[in-house]
C-alpha positions as CSV (number, residue, x, y, z in Angstrom):
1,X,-81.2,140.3,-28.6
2,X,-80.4,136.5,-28.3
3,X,-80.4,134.5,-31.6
4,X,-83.8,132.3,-31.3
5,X,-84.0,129.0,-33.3
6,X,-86.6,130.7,-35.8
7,X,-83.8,133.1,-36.4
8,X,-81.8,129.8,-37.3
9,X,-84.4,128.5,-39.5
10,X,-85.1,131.4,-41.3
11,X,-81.4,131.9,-42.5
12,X,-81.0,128.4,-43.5
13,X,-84.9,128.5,-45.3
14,X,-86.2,125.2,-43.4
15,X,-88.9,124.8,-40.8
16,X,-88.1,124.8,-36.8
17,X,-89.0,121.3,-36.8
18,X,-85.9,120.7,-39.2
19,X,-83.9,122.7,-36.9
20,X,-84.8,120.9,-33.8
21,X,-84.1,117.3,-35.4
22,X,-80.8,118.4,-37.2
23,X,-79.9,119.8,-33.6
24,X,-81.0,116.4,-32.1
25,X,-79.1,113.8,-34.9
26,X,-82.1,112.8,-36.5
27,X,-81.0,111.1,-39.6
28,X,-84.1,112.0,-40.8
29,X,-82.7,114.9,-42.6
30,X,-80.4,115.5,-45.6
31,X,-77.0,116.4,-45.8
32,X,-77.7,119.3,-47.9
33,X,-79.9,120.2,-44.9
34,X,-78.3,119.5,-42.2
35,X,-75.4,121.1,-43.5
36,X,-77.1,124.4,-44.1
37,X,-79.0,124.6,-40.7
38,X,-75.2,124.1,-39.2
39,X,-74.0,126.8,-41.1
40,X,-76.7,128.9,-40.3
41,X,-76.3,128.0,-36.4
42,X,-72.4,129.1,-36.8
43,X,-73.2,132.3,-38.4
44,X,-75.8,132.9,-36.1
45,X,-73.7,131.8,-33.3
46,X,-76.6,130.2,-31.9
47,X,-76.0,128.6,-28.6
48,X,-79.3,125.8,-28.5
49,X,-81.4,126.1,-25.2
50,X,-80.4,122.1,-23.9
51,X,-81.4,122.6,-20.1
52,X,-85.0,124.4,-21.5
53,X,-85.6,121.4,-23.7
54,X,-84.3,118.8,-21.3
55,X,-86.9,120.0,-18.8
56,X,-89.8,120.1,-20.8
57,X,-88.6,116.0,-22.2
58,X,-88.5,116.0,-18.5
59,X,-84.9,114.4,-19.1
60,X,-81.3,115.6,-18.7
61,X,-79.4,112.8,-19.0
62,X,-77.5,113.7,-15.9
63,X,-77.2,111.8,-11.9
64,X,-76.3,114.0,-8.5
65,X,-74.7,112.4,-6.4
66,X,-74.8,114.2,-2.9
67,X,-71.7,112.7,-0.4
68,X,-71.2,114.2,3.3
69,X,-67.6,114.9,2.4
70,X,-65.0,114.6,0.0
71,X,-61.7,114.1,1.8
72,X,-62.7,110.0,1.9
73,X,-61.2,108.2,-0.9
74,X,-63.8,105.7,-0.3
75,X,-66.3,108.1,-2.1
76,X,-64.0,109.2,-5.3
77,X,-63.7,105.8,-5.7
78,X,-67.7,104.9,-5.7
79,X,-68.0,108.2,-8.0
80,X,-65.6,106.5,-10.5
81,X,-67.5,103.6,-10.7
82,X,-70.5,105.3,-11.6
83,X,-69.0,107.6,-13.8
84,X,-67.3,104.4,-15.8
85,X,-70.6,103.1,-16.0
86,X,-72.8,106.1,-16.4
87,X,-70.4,107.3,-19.9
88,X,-71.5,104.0,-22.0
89,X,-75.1,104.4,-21.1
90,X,-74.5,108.3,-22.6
91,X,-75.1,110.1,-18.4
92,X,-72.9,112.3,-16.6
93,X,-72.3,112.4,-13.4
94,X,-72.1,115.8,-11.0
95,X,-71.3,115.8,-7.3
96,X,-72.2,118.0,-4.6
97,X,-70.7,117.9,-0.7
98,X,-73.1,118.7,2.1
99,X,-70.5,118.4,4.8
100,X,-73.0,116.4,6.8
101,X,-75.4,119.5,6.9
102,X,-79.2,118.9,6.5
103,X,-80.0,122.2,5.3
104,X,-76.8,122.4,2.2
105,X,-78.3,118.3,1.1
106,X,-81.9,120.3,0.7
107,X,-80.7,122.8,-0.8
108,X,-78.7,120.8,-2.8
109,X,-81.7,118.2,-3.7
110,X,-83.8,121.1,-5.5
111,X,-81.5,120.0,-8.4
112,X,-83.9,117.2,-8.6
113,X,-87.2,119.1,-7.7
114,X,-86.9,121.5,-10.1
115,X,-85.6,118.4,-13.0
116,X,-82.0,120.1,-13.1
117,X,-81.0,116.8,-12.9
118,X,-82.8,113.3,-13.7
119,X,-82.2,111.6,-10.5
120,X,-80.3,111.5,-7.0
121,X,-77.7,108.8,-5.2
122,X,-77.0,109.5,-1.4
123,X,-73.8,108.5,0.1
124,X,-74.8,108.8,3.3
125,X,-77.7,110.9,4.1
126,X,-79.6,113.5,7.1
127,X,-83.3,112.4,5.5
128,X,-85.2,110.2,7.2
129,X,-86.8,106.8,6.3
130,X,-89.8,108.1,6.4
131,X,-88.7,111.4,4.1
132,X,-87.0,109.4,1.6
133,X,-90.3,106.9,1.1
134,X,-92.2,110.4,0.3
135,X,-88.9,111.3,-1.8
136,X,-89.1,108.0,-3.8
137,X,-92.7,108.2,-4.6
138,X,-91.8,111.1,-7.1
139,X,-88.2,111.2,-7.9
140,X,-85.7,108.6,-8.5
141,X,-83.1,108.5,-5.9
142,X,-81.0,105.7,-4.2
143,X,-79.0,105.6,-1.3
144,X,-75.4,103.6,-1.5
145,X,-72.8,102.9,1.0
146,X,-75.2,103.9,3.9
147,X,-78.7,102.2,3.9
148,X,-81.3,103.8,6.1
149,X,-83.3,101.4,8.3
150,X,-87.2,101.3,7.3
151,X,-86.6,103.2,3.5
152,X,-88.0,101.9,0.7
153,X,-85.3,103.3,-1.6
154,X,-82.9,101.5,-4.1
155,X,-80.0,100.7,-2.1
156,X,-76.4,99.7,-2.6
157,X,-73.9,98.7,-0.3
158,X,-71.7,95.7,1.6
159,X,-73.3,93.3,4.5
160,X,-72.0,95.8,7.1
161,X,-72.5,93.0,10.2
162,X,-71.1,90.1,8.0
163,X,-68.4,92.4,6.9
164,X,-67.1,93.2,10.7
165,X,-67.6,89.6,11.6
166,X,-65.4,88.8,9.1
167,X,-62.4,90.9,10.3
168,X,-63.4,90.2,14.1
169,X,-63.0,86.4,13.2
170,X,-59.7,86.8,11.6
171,X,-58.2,88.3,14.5
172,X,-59.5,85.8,16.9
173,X,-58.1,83.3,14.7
174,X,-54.6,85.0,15.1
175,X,-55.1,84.6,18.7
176,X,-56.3,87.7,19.9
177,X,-59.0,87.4,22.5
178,X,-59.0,90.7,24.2
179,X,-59.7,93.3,21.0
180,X,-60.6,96.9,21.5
181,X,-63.9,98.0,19.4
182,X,-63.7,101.6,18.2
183,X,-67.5,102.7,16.8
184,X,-69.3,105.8,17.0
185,X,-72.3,107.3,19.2
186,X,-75.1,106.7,17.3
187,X,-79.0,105.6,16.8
188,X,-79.3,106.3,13.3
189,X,-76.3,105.3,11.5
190,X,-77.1,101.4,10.6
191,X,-73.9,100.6,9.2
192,X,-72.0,101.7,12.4
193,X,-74.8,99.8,14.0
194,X,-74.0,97.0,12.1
195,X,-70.6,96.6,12.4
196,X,-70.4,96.9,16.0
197,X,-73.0,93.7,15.7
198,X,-71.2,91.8,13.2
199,X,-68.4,92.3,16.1
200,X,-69.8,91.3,18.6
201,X,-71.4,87.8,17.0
202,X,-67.7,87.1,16.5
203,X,-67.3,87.0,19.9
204,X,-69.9,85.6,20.8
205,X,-69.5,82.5,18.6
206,X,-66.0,81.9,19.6
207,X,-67.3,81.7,23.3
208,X,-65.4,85.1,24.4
209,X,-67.0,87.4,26.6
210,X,-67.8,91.0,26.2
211,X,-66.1,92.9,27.8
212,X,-67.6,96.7,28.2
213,X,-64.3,98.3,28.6
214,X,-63.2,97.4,25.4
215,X,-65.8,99.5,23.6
216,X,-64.9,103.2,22.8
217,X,-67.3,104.9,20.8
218,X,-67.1,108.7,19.3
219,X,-67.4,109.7,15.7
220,X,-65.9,109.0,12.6
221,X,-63.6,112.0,12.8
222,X,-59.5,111.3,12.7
223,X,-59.3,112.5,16.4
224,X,-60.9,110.1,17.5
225,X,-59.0,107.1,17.0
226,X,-56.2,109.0,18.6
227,X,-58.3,109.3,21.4
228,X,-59.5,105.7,21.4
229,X,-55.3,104.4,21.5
230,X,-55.1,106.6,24.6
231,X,-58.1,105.0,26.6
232,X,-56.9,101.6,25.5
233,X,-53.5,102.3,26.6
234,X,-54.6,103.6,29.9
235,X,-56.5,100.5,30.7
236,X,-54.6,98.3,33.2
237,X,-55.5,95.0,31.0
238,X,-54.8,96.3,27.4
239,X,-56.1,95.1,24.5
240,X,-53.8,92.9,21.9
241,X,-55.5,93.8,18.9
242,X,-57.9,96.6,17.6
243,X,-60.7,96.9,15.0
244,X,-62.0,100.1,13.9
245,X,-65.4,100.7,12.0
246,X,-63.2,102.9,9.5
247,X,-59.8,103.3,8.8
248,X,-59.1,106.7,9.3
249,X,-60.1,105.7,12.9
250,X,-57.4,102.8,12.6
251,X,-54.9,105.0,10.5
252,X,-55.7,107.6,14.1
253,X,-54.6,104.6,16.1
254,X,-51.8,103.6,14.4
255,X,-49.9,107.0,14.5
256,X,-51.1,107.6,18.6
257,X,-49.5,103.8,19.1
258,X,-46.2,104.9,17.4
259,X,-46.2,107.9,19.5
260,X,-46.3,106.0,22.5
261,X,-43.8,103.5,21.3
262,X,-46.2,100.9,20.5
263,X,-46.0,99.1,16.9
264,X,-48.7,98.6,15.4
265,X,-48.1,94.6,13.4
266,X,-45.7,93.8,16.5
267,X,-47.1,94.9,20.0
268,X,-50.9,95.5,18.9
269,X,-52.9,94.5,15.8
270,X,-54.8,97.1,14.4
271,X,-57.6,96.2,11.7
272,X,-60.1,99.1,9.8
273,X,-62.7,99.1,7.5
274,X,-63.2,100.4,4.3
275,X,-59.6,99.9,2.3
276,X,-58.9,103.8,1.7
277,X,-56.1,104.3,-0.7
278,X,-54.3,105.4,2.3
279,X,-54.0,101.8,3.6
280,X,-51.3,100.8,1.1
281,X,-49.8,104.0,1.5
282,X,-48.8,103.4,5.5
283,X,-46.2,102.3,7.2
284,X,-47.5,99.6,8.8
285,X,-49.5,99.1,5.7
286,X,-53.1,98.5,7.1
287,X,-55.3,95.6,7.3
288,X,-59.1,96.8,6.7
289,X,-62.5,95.2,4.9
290,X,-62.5,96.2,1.4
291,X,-65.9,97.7,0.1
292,X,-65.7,96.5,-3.6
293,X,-66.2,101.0,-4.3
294,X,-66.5,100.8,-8.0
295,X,-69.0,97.9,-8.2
296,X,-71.1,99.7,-6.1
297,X,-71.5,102.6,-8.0
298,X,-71.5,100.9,-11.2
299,X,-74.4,99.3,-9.9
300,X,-76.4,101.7,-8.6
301,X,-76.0,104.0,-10.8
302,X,-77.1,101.0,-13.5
303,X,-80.3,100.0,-11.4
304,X,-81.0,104.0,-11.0
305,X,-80.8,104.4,-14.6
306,X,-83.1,101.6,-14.5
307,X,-85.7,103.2,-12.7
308,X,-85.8,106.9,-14.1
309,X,-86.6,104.7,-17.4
310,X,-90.0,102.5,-15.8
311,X,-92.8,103.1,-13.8
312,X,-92.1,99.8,-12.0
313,X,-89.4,100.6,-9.8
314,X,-86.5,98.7,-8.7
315,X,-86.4,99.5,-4.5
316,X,-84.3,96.4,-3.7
317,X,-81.5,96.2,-1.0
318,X,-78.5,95.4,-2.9
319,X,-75.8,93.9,-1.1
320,X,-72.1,93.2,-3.1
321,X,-69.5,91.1,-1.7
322,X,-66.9,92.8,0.9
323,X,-63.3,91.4,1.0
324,X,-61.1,91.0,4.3
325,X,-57.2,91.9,3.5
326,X,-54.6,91.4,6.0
327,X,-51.2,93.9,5.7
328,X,-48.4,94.6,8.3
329,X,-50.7,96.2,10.7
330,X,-51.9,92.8,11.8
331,X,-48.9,91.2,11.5
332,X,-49.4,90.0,7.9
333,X,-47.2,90.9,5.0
């Protein structure tokens, strides 16, 4: 049979309640006492119940955080952020990978039904606005990276359409007029959304055209960009420059133009999104919009915290400040 913590108290001749707060720190409690309930828990080798008592405190002192993948450095660097916060507020951090699958993020999610874990952060997410209000009126979750049009959830992440107006106006200013857009099919996905209308504005305000055939849109996976470079190339009217909504869809484009013998930095610009670690690691080294990762997950995970502690919740749009770098890919050193 298991050792129980009467069994503990009974060897060391105190109460359970002396047990539980020697267990717990209190200070409450004499040396002479503490040090005989810890002697009797190591001849006992009693192992204490935490997850049992965390769920009736209704507290575990521990975040999910649920991501769609983790082959994107963009996400382990997020995840270290909140995990740099999360350790000086006493929290861990655990991580789960849905792989973009709406019935592994439910499944997944129980964690916080049945109080395994005190609250949730999304990165990117298959609920809907309307299941994450219903969500947010009885657990603490927050979305960050990817915002979901219509939820009333804490949210963290970068001015998506200010962010890709900002790269599409530093290649105009380089003299490109005719840039390729490389986005992804569709409805749902407001940061995708958002970028392609920060690019646009760009164009817009610096009175050039838009041009249809200069818009390829697919997913997010590497393929893609690949795939992209090819229509682009094929056009009889290329484009001069490129921006992609992430940069493994610019990273795509940069190794299809090599293949073709086109230099990306030289013969076409090629700008992403994001700032991967993989950005500094290629040759060209690639221009992108830097998403300031650990800030964001510092601070959600801060304002989350903040919320699993208050009955007046925090459901604010939080928006930090995204930076636009310029490498070899674009020309720049």
């Amino acid at each position: 049979m298991s050792v129980t913590i009467k069994d503990v108290a009974k060897e060391a001749g105190v109460s359970v309640a002396t047990v539980s707060r020697v267990l717990n720190g209190s200070c409450s409690v004499s040396e002479d006492t503490a040090q005989r309930v810890n002697d009797a828990v190591k001849k006992l080798r009693y192992s204490p119940n935490f997850l049992g008592r965390n769920l009736r405190k209704r507290e575990t002192n521990v975040i999910l955080v649920i991501m769609p993948t983790s082959e994107h450095s963009l996400y382990s660097k997020i995840i270290m952020g909140m995990q740099k916060y999360a350790e000086t507020v006493g929290y861990d951090i655990i991580s789960a990978v849905t792989r973009s699958a709406s019935t592994v993020e439910a499944r997944q999610m129980t964690m916080l039904f049945n109080r395994t874990v005190d609250g949730v952060v999304l990165l990117g997410t298959q609920y809907d606005a309307k299941q994450l209000n219903e969500l947010a009126e009885n657990y603490d979750i927050a979305l960050c990276c990817e915002g979901v049009e219509g939820a009333n959830v804490l949210t963290v992440a970068v001015d998506d359409e200010q962010a890709a107006y900002d790269a599409a106006d530093a290649l105009i200013k380089k003299g490109h007029k005719r840039i390729g857009f490389i986005g992804i099919k569709s409805d749902t996905a407001i940061s995708a959304i958002a970028r392609e209308n920060g690019f646009k504005r760009a164009l817009d305000e610096h009175g050039i055209k838009i041009d249809d055939t200069l818009f390829y849109r697919e997913d997010y996976e590497y393929d893609s960009g690949a795939k992209a470079m090819d229509y682009f190339a094929s056009l009889k009217d290329r484009p001069t420059a490129i921006f992609a909504i992430s940069d493994l869809l610019a990273i795509s484009v940069i190794n299809k133009a090599r293949d073709m013998g086109i230099k990306a930095g030289e013969d076409i610009a090629v700008m992403g999104f994001d700032n991967i670690t993989m950005c500094e690691m290629m040759i060209p080294k690639v221009s992108t919009v830097e998403q300031p990762c650990e800030k964001m997950g510092e601070l959600v995970i801060a304002k989350l915290i903040e919320n699993i502690h208050t009955d007046n919740k925090d459901n604010r749009y939080y928006t930090v400040k995204h930076r636009v770098i310029l490498r070899e890919s674009t020309g720049d050193k």
